[in-house]
C-alpha positions in Angstrom: -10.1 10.2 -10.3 -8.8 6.9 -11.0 -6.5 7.4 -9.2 -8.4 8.0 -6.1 -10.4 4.7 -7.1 -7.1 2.9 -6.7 -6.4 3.9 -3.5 -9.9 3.0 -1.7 -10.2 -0.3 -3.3 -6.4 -1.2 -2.5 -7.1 -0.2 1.1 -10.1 -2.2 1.2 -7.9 -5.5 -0.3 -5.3 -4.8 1.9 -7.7 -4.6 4.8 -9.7 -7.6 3.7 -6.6 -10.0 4.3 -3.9 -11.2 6.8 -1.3 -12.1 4.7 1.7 -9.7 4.9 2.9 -9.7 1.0 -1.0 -9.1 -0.2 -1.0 -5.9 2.5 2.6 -5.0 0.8 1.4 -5.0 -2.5 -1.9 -3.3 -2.0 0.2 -0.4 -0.1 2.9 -0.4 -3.1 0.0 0.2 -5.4 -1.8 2.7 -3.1 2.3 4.7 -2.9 2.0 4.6 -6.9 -1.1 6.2 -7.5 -0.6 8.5 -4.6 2.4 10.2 -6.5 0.9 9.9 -9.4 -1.7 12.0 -8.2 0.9 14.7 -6.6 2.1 15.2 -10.1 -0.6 15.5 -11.4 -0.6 19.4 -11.1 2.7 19.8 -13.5 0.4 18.0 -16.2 -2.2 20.2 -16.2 -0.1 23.5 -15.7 1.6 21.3 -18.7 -1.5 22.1 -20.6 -2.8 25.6 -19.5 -4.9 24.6 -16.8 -6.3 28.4 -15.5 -6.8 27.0 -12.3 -3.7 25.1 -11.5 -2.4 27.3 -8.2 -5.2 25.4 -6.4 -3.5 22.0 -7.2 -1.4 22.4 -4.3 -4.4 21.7 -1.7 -4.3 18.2 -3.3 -0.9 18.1 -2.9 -1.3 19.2 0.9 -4.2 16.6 1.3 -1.8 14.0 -0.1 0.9 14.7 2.1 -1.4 14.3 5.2 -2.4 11.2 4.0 1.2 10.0 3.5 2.2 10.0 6.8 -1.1 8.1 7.5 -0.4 5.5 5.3 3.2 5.2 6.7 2.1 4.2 9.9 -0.8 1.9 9.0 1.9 0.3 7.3 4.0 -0.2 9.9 1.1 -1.8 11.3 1.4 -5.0 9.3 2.1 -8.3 11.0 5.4 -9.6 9.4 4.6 -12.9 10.8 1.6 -13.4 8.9 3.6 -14.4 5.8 3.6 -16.8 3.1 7.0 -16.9 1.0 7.0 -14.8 -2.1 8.8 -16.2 -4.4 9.5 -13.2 -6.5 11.1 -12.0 -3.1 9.4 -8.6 -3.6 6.9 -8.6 -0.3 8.5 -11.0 1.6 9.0 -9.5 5.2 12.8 -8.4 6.5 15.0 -10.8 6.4 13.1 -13.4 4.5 14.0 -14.5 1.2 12.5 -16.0 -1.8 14.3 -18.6 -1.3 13.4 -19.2 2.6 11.9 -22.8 3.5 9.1 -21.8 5.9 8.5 -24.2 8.6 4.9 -25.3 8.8 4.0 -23.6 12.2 4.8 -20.0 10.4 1.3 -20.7 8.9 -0.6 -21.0 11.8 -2.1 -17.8 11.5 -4.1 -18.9 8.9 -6.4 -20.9 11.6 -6.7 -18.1 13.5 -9.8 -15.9 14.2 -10.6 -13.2 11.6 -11.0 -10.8 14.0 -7.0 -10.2 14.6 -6.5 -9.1 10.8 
């Protein structure tokens, strides 16, 4: 169930802002507790679960909502961007080390209606 919990609220944070490495790391977190959740089934056959052949219609449910998730993720505006300087959810091609020019950031100014 926590799991589950994971996922809807990082959606929600991912949807709630424009910038591209806050979306990146919401989704990272959301793949994480995703595959947690489609091994979850060898745990509880682990430990004698009666009922465990039913696990794979979570598994199936998951899967579906992978491919999902892959495409709203491709949805992401790598322009909206503000340098990482861990360099994990910096955009293609764009290191931790990259100066960014000042009118990269002028999607911040913009409506909120184009997140």
């Amino acid at each position: 169930m926590g799991d589950i919990m994971i996922i809807q609220a990082k959606i929600s944070g991912a949807e709630a802002v424009k910038l591209y490495d806050i979306k990146m790391e919401n989704a990272a977190l959301i793949r994480k507790a995703a595959r947690d959740i489609m091994i979850g089934g060898n745990t509880l056959q682990m430990f004698g679960f009666e009922d465990v052949k039913y696990y794979k219609i979570v598994r199936d449910l998951v899967e579906e909502f992978r491919i999902l998730f892959a495409e709203w993720v491709e949805g992401f505006n790598p322009k909206h961007f503000i340098v990482d300087d861990w360099g994990l959810f910096n955009p293609p091609g764009i290191s931790k080390d990259y100066i960014q020019r000042d009118d990269e950031l002028n999607f911040l100014y913009e409506d909120d209606d184009d997140l």
